[in-house]
C-alpha positions in Angstrom: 43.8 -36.5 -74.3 44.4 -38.5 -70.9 41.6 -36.6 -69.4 38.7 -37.5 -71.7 40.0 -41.2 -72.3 39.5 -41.1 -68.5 35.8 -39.5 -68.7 34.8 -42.1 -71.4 35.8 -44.7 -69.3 34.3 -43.8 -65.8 31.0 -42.9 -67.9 31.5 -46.7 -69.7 32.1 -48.1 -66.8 29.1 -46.7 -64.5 26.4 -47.4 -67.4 27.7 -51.0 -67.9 27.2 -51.6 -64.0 24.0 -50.1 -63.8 22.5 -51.9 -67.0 23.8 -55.0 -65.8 22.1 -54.7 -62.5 18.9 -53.2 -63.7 17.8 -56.7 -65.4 18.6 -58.7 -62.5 16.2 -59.5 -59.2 18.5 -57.8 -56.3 18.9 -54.4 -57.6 21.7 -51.8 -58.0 23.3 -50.7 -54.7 24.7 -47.1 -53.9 26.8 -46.0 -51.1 30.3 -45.5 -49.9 34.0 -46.8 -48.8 36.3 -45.6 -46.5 40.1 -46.1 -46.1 41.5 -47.1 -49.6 39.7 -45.9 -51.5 37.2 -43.2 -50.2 34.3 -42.1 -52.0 31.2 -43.6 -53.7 30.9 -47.3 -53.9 28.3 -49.4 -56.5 27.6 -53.0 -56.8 25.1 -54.7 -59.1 24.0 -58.4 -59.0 24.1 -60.4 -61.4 22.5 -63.6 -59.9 22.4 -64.9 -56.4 26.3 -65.9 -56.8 28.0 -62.9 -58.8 28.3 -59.4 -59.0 30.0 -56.4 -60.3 31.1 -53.6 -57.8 33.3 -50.3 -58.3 34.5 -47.2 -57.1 35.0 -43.6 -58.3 36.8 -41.5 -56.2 38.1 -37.8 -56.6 40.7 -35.5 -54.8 41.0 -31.8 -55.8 43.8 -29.8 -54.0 45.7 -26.9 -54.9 48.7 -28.6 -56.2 47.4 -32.0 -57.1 44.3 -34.2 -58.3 43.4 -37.2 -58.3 40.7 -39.8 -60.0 40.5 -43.1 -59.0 38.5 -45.9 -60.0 38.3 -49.8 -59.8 35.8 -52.2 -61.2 35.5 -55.7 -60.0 33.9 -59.1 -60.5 33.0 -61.0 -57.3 31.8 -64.5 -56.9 29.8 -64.8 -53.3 30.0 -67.8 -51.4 25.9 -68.9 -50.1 25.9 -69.9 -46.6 29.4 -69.7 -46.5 28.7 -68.3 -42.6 26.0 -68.6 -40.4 23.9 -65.7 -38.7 20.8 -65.5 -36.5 19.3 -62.8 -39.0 20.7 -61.5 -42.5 22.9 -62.6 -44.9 27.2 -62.8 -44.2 28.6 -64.0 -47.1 32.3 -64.1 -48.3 33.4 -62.9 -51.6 36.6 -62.7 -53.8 37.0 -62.0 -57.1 39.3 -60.1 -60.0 38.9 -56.8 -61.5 41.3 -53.6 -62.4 41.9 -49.8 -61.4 42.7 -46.5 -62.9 44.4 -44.0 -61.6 44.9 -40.3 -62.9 46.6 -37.8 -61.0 48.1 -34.4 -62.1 50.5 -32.6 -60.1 52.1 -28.9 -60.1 54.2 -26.5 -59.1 56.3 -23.6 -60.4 59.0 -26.5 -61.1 56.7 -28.8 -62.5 53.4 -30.1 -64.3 53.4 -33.7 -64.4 50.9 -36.0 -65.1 50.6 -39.7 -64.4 48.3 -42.5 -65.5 48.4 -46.2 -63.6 46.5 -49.2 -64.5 46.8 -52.5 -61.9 45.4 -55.4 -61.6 42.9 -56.3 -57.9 41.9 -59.2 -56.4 39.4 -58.5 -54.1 38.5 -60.5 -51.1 36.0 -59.4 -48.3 32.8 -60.1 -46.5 29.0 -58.9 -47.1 26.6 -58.7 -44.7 23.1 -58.2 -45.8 20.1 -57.3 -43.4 17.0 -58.7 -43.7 14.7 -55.6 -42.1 16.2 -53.2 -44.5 17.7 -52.7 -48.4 21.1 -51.9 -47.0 24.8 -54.1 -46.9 27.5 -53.3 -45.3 31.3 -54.7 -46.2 34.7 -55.1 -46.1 37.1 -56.2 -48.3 41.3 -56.7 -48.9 42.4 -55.7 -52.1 46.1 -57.0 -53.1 46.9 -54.8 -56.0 49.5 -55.1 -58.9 50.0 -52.2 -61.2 51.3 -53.1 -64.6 52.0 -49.6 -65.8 54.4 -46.7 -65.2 56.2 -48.6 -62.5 55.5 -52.6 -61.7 54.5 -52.1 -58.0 52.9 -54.3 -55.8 50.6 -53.4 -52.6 47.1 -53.5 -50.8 43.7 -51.4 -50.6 41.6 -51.9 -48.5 38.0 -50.5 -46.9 34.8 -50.7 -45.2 31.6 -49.5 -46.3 28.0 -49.9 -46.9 25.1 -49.9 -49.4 21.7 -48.9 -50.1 19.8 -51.2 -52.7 17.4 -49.4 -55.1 14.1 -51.6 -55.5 
């Protein structure tokens, strides 16, 4: 049952984004993030100030697998710092993550589901000669179920904006 409450939700979560982002001037972005998470990263503007970002991520291994997924609203700050070319703004925002794992053995087949809480804050640079940003952000992180534990994600990554 976890499994397809967790497919309804990605699914939800990925066709909000992109309808959001579709009506708005500066486009839907696709690319990646490394570190904490890894995998496919997605941001969609909402005006010039605000956005809505995420990432899916997957791990598959013999014992154990993983989905993760965080969604996040971000207010940008405009001219917040100043480059010869492009755009390097600062962001923060609020947003939450899911986390489904399942791991087994021939002792055990457990299965475990953690929602938390993220508070984004990072920087965007946006080049002028091409559709592309690259970022980085600080997550702290709170989850609020399973166990109350409190920590930090983090990554780098980048962007190519549809037209």
């Amino acid at each position: 049952m976890k499994k397809y409450i967790c497919l309804i939700l990605v699914l939800l979560s990925i066709f909000g984004i992109q309808n959001i982002a579709h009506a708005q001037s500066d486009g839907i972005g696709i690319g990646a993030i490394i570190n904490a998470p890894t995998g496919l990263s997605i941001k969609g503007w909402i005006n010039e100030t605000q956005a809505i970002d995420g990432a899916l991520t997957f791990h598959v291994g013999d014992n154990f697998s993983e989905v993760y997924m965080h969604s996040d609203y971000l207010f940008h700050v405009t001219n917040s710092l100043d480059v010869q070319s492009g755009a390097l703004r600062f962001y923060y925002g609020g947003g939450v993550r899911f986390i489904w794992s399942h791991f087994s053995n021939r002792f055990t087949n457990q299965d475990d589901f953690q929602i938390g809480a993220r508070g984004p804050i990072g920087l965007d640079y946006g080049l002028d000669s091409a559709n592309i940003d690259i970022f980085m952000e600080l997550a702290p992180t709170l989850n609020v179920q399973e166990d109350l534990y409190f920590g930090f994600e983090g990554g780098l990554g980048f962007r190519y904006f549809l037209d």
